[in-house]
C-alpha positions in Angstrom: 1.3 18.8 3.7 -1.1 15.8 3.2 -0.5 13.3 -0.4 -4.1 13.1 -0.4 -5.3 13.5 -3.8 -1.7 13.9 -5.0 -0.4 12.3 -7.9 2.4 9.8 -7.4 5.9 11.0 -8.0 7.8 9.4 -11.0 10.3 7.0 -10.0 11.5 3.4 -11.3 13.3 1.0 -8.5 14.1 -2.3 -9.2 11.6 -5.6 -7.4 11.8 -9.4 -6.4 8.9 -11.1 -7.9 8.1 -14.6 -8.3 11.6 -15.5 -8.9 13.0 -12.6 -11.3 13.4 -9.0 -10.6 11.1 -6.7 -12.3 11.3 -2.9 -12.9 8.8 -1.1 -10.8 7.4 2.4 -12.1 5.1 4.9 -11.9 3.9 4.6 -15.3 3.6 0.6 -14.2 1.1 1.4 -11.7 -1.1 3.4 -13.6 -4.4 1.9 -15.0 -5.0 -0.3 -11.9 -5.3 0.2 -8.2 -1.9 0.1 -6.2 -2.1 -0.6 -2.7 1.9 0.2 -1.5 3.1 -0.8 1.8 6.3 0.4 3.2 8.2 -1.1 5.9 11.6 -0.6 7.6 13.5 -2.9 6.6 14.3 -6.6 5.1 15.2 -8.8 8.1 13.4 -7.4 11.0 10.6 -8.8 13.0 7.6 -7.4 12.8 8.0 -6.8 8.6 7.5 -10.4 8.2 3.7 -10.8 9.5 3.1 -7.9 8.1 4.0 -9.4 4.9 2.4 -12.9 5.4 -0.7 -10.7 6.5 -0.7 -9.2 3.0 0.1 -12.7 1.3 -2.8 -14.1 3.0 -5.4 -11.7 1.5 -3.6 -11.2 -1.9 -6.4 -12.8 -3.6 -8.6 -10.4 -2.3 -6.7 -7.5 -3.4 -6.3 -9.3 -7.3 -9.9 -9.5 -7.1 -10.6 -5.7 -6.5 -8.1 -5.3 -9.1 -5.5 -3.9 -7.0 -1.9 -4.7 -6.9 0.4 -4.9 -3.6 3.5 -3.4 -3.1 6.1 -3.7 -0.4 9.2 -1.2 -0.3 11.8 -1.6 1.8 15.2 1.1 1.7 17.2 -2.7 1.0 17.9 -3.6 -2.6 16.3 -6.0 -4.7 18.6 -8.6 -4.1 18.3 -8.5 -0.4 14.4 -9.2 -1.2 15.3 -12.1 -2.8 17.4 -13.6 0.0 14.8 -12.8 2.0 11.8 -14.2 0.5 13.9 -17.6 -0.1 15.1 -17.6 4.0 11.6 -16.6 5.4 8.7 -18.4 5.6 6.3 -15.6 6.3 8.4 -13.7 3.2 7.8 -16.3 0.7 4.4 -16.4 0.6 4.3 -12.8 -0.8 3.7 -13.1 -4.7 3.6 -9.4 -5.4 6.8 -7.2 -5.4 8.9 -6.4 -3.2 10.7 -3.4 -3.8 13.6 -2.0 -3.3 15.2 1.4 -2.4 18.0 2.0 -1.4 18.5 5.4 -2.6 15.3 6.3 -0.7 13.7 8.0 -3.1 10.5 6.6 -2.9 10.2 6.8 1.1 11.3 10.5 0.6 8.6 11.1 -1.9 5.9 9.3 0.1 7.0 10.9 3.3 7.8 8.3 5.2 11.1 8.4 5.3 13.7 8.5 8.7 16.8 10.5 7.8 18.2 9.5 11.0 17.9 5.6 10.6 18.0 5.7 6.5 14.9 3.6 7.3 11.0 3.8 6.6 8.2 4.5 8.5 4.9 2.0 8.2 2.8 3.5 5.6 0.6 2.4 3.2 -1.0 4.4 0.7 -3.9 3.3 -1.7 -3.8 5.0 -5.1 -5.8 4.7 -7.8 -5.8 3.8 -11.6 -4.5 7.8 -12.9 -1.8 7.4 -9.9 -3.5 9.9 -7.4 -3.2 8.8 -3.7 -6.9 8.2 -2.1 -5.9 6.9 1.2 -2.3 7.0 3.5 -1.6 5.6 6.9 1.4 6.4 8.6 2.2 5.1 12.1 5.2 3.8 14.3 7.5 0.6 13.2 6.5 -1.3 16.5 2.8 -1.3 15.5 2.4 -3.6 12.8 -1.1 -2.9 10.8 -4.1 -5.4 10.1 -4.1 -5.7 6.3 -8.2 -6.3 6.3 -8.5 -2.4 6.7 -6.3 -2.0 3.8 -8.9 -4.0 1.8 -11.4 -2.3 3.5 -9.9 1.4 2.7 -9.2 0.0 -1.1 -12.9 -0.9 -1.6 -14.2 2.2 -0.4 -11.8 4.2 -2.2 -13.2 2.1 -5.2 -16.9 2.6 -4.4 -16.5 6.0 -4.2 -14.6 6.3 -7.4 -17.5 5.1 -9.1 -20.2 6.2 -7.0 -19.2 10.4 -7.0 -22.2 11.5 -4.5 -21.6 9.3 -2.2 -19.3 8.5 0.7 -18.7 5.5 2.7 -20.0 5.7 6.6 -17.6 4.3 9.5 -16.9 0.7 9.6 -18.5 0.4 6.2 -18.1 -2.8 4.2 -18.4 -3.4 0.7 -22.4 -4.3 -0.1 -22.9 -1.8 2.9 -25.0 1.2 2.5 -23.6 4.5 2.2 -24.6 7.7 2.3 -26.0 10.6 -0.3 -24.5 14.0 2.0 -27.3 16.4 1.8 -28.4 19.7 3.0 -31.0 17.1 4.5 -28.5 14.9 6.6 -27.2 18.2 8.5 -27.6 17.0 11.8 -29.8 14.0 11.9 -27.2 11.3 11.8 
């Protein structure tokens, strides 16, 4: 069964951010986009560009108005050690969440009973905490966070834009389309 159009679970886990650890909530994300990436594990290889991808357009995200998240099934503390140890790591300044109980990797389907670890998936959801857009793939593929931005602002446009959807490859300031009776097989 797809979360599309879902509404996210409530759940509260505990974060690493900027030095303190933060509650992390449901009811936190709500009112703002939430982009939320999960990754296996704290420690690993790949995790770490992923992460220093994300850091590297997290001004990009703040100005869509959209938060990151990154869960791992470690603790908050283990986020900590690892954001002061890893150079990639601690360039993230959004949180980095943990859960260990793996509550929210069960909830967001993405969880690996087997390996008590996480798939990579990462889910765009929007202000009212309804999932708009999920990718879930293999651990050894990391993903290319400028098609998360890309996902987020077309989930955004067309939030606001209702009778429209965004074409393939489209890019914010792109034009869209109006579907139509009239569009039936001429594109």
């Amino acid at each position: 069964m797809s979360l599309i159009n879902t509404q996210v679970q409530p759940f509260k886990a505990q974060a690493f951010l900027n030095g303190k650890f933060v509650e992390v909530s449901d009811e936190s994300m709500k009112g703002k986009w939430s982009v939320v990436i999960f990754m296996p594990a704290a420690f690993t290889f790949n995790c770490p560009t992923e992460i220093e991808d994300a850091a590297e357009h997290y001004a990009e995200f703040q100005k869509a108005g959209a938060e990151v998240y990154i869960v791992t099934t470690d603790t908050h503390f283990s986020h900590k050690v690892w954001h002061e140890t890893s150079p990639a790591v601690g360039k993230a300044q959004f949180p980095l969440v943990g859960d260990p109980t793996h509550q929210l990797t069960r909830a967001f389907g993405v969880h690996i009973e087997e390996a008590g670890l996480a798939l990579r998936g990462t889910f765009v959801i929007d202000p009212n905490g309804v999932i708009k857009t999920m990718e879930v793939h293999d651990n050894a593929i990391a993903r290319d966070v400028t098609e998360t931005v890309r996902k987020l602002k077309a989930a955004q446009y067309v939030a606001s834009h209702p009778n429209e959807v965004c074409p393939a490859k489209w890019k914010e300031g792109e034009a869209t389309l109006a579907p139509s009776i009239d569009l039936v097989g001429k594109i």
